[in-house]
C-alpha positions in Angstrom: 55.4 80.1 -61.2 52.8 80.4 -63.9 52.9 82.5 -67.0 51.6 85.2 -67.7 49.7 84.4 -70.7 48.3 81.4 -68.8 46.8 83.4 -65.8 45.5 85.8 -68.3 43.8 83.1 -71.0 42.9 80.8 -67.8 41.9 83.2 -65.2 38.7 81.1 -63.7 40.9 77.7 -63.7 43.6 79.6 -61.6 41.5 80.8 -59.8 39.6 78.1 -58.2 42.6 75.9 -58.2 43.9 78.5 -55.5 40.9 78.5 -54.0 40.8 74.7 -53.6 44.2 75.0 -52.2 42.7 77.2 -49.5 45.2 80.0 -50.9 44.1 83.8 -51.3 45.4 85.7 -54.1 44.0 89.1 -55.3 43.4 88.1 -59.1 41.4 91.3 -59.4 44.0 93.2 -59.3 46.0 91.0 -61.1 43.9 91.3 -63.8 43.8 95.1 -63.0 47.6 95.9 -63.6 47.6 93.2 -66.5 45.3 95.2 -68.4 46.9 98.6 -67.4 50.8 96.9 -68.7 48.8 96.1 -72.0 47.8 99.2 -72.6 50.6 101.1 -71.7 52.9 99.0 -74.0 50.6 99.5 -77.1 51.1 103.4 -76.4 54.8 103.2 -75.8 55.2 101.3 -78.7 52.9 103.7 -81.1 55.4 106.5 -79.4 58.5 105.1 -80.2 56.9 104.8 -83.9 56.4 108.0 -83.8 59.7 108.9 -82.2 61.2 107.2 -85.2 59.5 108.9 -87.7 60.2 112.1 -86.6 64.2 111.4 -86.2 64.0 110.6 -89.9 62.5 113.4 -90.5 64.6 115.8 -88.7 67.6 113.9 -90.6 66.4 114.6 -93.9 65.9 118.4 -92.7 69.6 118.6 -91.7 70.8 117.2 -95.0 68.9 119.8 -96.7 70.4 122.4 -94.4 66.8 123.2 -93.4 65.6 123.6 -89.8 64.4 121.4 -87.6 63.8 123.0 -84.6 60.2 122.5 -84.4 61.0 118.6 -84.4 63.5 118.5 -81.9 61.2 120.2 -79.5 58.2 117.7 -81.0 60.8 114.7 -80.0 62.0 115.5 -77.2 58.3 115.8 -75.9 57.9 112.7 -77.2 60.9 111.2 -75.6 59.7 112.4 -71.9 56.4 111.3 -72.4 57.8 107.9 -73.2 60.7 108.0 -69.8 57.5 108.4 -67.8 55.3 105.6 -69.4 58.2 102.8 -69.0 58.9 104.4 -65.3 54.8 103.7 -64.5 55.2 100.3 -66.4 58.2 98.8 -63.9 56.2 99.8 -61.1 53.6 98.2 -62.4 55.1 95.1 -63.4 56.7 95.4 -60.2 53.7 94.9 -58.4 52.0 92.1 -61.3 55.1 90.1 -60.4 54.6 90.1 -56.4 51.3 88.7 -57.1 52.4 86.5 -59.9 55.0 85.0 -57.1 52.5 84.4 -54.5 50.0 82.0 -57.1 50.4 78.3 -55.9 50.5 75.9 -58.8 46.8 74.5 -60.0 46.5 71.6 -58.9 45.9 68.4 -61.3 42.7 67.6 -62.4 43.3 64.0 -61.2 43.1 65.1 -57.4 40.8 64.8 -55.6 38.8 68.5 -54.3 38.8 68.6 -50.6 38.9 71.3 -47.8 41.3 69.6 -45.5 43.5 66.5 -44.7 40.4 64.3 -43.7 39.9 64.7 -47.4 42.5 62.8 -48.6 42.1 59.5 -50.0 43.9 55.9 -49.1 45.1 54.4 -52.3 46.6 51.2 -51.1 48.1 49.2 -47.8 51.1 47.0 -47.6 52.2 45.1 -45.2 50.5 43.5 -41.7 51.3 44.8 -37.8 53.0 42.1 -36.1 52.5 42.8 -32.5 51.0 40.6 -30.1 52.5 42.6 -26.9 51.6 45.8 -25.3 53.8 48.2 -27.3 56.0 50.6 -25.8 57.0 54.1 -27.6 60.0 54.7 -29.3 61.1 56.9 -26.9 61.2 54.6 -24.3 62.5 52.1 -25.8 65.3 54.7 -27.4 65.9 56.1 -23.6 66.1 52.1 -22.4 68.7 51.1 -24.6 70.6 54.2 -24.9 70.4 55.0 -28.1 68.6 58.5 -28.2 69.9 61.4 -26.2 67.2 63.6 -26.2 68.4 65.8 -23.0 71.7 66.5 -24.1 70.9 67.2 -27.8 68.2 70.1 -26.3 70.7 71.3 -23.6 74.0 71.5 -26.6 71.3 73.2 -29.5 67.5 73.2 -28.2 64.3 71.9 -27.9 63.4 69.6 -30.8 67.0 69.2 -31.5 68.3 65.4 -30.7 71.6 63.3 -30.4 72.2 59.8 -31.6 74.4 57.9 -29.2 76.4 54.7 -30.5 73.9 51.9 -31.9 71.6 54.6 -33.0 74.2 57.3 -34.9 75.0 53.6 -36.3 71.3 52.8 -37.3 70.9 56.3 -38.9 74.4 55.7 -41.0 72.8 52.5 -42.0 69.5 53.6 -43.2 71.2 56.4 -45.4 73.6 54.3 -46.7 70.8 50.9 -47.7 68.7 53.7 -49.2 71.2 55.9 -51.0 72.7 52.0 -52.7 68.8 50.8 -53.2 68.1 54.2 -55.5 71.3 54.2 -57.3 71.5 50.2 -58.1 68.1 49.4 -58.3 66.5 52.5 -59.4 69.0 54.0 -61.5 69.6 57.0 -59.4 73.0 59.3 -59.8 74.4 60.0 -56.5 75.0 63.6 -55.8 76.3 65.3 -52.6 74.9 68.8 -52.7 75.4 72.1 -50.7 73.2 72.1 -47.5 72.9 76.0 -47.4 71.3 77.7 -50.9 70.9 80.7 -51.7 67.7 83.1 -52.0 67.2 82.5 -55.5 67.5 78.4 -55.7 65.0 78.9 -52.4 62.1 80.3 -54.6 62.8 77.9 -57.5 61.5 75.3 -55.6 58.7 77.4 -53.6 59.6 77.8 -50.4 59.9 81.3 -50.9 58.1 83.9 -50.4 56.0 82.0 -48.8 57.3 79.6 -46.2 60.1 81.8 -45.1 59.7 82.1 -41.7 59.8 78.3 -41.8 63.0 78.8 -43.0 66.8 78.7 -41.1 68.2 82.0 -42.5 72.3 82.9 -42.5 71.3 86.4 -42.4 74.9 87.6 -42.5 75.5 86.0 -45.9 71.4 85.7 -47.1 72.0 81.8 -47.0 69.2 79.1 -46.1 69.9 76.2 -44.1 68.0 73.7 -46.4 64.9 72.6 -46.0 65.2 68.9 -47.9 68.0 68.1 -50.8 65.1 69.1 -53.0 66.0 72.9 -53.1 69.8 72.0 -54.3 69.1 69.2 -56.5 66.8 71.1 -58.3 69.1 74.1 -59.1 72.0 72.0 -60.1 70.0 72.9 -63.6 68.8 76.1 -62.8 69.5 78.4 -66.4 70.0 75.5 -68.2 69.2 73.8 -71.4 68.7 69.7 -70.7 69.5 67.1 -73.2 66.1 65.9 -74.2 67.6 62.1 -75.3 69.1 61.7 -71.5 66.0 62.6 -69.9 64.8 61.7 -67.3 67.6 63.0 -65.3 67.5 61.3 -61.8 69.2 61.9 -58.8 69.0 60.7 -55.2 71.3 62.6 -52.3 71.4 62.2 -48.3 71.3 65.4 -46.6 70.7 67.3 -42.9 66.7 69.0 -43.3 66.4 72.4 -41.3 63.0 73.7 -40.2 61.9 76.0 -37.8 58.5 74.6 -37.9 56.6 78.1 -37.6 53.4 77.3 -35.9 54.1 73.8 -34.9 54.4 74.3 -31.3 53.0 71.8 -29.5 52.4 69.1 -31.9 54.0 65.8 -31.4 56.6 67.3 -28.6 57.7 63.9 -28.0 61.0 61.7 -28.7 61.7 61.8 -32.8 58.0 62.7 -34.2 58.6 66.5 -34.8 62.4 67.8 -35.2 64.2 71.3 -36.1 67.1 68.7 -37.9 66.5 65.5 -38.8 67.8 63.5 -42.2 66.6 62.5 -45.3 67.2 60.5 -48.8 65.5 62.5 -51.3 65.0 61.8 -55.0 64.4 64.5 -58.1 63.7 64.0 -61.2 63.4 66.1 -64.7 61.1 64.9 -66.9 59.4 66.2 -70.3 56.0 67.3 -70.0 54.4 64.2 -71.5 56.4 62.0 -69.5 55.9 63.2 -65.8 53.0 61.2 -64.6 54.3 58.0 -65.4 57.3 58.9 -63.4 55.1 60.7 -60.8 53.9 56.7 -60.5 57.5 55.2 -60.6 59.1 57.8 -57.9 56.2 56.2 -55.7 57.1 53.1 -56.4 60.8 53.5 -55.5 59.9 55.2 -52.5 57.5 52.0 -51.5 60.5 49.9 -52.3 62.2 51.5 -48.9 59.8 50.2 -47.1 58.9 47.3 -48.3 63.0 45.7 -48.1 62.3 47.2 -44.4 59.2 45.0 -44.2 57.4 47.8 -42.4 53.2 47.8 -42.7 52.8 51.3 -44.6 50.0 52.7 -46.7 49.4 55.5 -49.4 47.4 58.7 -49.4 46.7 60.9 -52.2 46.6 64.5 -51.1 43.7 66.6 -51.7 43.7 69.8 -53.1 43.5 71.8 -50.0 46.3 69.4 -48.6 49.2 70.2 -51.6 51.8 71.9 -50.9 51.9 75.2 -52.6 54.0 73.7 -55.8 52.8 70.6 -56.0 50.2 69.6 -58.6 49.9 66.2 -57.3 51.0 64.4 -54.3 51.0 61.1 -52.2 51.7 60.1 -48.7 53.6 57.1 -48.0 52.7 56.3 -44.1 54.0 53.7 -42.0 52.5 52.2 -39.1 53.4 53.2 -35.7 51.8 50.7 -33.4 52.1 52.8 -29.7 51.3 56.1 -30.9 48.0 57.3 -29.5 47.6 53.6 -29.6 48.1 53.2 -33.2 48.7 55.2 -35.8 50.0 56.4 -39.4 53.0 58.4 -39.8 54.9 60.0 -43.0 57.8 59.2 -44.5 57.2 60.4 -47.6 55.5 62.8 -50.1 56.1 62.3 -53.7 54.9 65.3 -55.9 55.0 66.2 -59.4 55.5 69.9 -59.8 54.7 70.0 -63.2 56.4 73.1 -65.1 56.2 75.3 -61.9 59.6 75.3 -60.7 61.6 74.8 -64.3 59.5 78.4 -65.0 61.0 79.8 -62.0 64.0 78.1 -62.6 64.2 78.8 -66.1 64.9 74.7 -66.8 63.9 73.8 -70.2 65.2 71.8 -72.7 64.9 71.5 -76.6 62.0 69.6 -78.5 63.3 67.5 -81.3 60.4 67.6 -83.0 59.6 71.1 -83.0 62.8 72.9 -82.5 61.5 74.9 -80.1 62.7 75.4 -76.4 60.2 74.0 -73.5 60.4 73.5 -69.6 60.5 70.2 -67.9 58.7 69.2 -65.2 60.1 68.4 -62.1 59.5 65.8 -59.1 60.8 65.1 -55.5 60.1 62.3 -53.5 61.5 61.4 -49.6 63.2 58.4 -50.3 62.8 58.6 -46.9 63.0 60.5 -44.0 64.8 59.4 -41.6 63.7 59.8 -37.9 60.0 58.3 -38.3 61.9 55.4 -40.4 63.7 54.6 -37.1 60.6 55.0 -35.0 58.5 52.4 -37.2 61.8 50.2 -37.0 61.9 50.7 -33.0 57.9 50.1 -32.4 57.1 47.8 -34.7 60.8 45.3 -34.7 61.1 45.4 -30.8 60.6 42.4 -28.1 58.8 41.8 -25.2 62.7 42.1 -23.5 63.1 45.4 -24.3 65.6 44.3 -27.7 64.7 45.8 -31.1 65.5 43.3 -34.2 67.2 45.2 -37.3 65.6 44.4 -40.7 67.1 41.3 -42.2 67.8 43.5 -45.5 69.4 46.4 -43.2 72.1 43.7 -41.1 74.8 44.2 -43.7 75.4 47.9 -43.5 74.2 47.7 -39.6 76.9 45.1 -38.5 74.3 43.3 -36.5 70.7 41.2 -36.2 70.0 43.2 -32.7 70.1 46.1 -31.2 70.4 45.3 -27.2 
């Protein structure tokens, strides 16, 4: 969320940084009711002056054993006239505050304008395709060896809803497991194993809410969210508190189910593992200072890439345009890897690594304390997939399998899979 002193002293900026995000927010009125809470402070405070200056007076009339009727009367006028001014300002700071919660964060000057995903940019490629045989899809290939149940996990929860069968449940465990030891002894990760329901308040420190909520898996009984990524926990593990500015950055990597009801989604990638209500991921957050958060913005990439790269699977980077970042996110890149059978070929994401900025910490209240100046200030935060899971295994399936109909596991995934092939 931004403050309100920053709307008010950079009203054009926030406003065309919404704009660029393709997000509509009524600043006029903002600007309206921000004016009006001004001005009904300065007279509430001038009344309350006044309100004190007449109590002293009235005591001074009592000591003397003089009356002070006319006063009382003159106070208590006062007094109403005061009750109805803060009444009018919480509704109208009610309303400033909708609006204030429904401004998507600016994005960074650094990227790029655009008015839709065809304007993002390709930063970099790794990796070369490897297959000199007509492809077949994942799902076949997860249907031939038995791997995938995708009837059974629709008929026991749903459409989009799958089950993993023996080899496969093994290859998901795997994954999670290489990546979770990857960020923690390489990257210097702290493992955490967070709550996958939050509540309502942890749901809009992050962003999702108000506005995605109908994206959202709601415990309506106990107003609990099914989570959407490990981002929404890991972030509130500090939410209300003061960090230690000397062990920043605080980094954290955790495994976790992802819930989505994907709201408007319907009929997109119905096939095998592109598009899922649950699926899993290895997330990453950080908590950075202010000065520090692009550097690790640049590092959180680059430990995401290492995933990929230990996996030896082709993959290439995309930075988001504006009209493409999500509605926290000041900056963002893609990681996508190759998919050789979709649509014939084809990119797909794992990952989006963002830095937030301050726009969570405000909403969050994280801050910590400047050594040099004393004074309090928020962090900024980042998330990265580190990665998700079920287009992980579908690059793995496409791009390692034979002309036999095998798949061959990653030579740095063997260890925690317990085998070379999966047959």
């Amino acid at each position: 969320m931004l403050d309100l002193k920053f709307i008010r002293e950079n009203l054009e900026a926030v406003k065309q940084g919404a704009a660029n995000k393709k997000h509509k927010v009524d600043l006029e009125r903002f600007t309206e009711l921000d004016e009006q809470r001004r001005e009904k402070i300065q007279i509430v405070e001038k009344m309350k002056q006044q309100r004190n200056s007449v109590s002293q007076k009235i005591a001074k009339l009592k000591k003397s054993g003089e009356s002070a009727k006319t006063y009382i009367n003159q106070m208590q006028t006062v007094a109403n006239a005061i009750k109805e001014l803060d009444e009018s300002l919480k509704t109208i700071e009610s309303e400033l505050y909708e609006i204030q919660t429904w401004i998507p964060n600016p994005p960074h000057t650094s990227s790029p304008v655009g008015a839709s995903e065809d304007d993002n940019i390709e930063v970099k490629r790794w990796g070369t395709p490897n297959i000199d045989f007509t492809p077949k899809p994942h799902w076949e290939i997860a249907e031939n060896l038995g791997i995938v149940d995708f009837l059974r996990g629709s008929k026991v929860a749903g459409s989009f809803f799958v089950n993993y069968v023996g080899q496969g449940a093994r290859l998901q465990r795997a994954l999670i497991n290489f990546m979770i030891d990857m960020h923690v002894q390489k990257h210097g990760y702290t493992e955490m194993s967070p709550p996958f329901v939050v509540n309502r308040q942890s749901m809009f420190t992050t962003g999702q809410l108000p506005k995605l909520e109908e994206d959202m898996y709601l415990a309506q009984v106990d107003d609990l969210f099914l989570i959407p990524t490990a981002e929404a926990p890991l972030t509130n593990l500090h939410r209300d508190e003061t960090l230690q500015e000397q062990e920043m950055p605080y980094k954290y990597t955790a495994y976790s189910p992802c819930f989505r009801r994907e709201a408007g989604s319907y009929g997109k990638d119905t096939r095998g593992l592109f598009r899922l209500h649950q699926f899993d991921k290895v997330e990453m957050v950080l908590f950075t200072k202010a000065d520090k958060s692009y550097e690790a913005l640049e590092t959180l990439l680059l430990n995401a890439e290492d995933v990929l790269q230990a996996l030896e699977l082709p993959y290439r980077v995309i930075e988001l345009c504006t009209a493409d970042l999500s509605f926290a996110a000041a900056k963002c890149y893609d990681i996508e890897v190759w998919s050789p059978s979709k649509d014939g070929k084809s990119w797909l994401e794992v990952s989006s690594c963002s830095n937030m900025e301050a726009f969570q910490a405000r909403r969050g209240n994280i801050r910590y304390r400047n050594a040099e100046t004393g004074k309090l200030e928020f962090v900024h935060t980042l998330n990265g997939s580190g990665l998700a899971l079920p287009r992980t295994i579908i690059a793995i399936l496409e791009n390692y399998q034979t002309d036999e109909g095998t798949v061959i596991v990653p030579e740095a995934l063997r260890p925690y899979f317990g085998s070379d092939i999966i047959s």
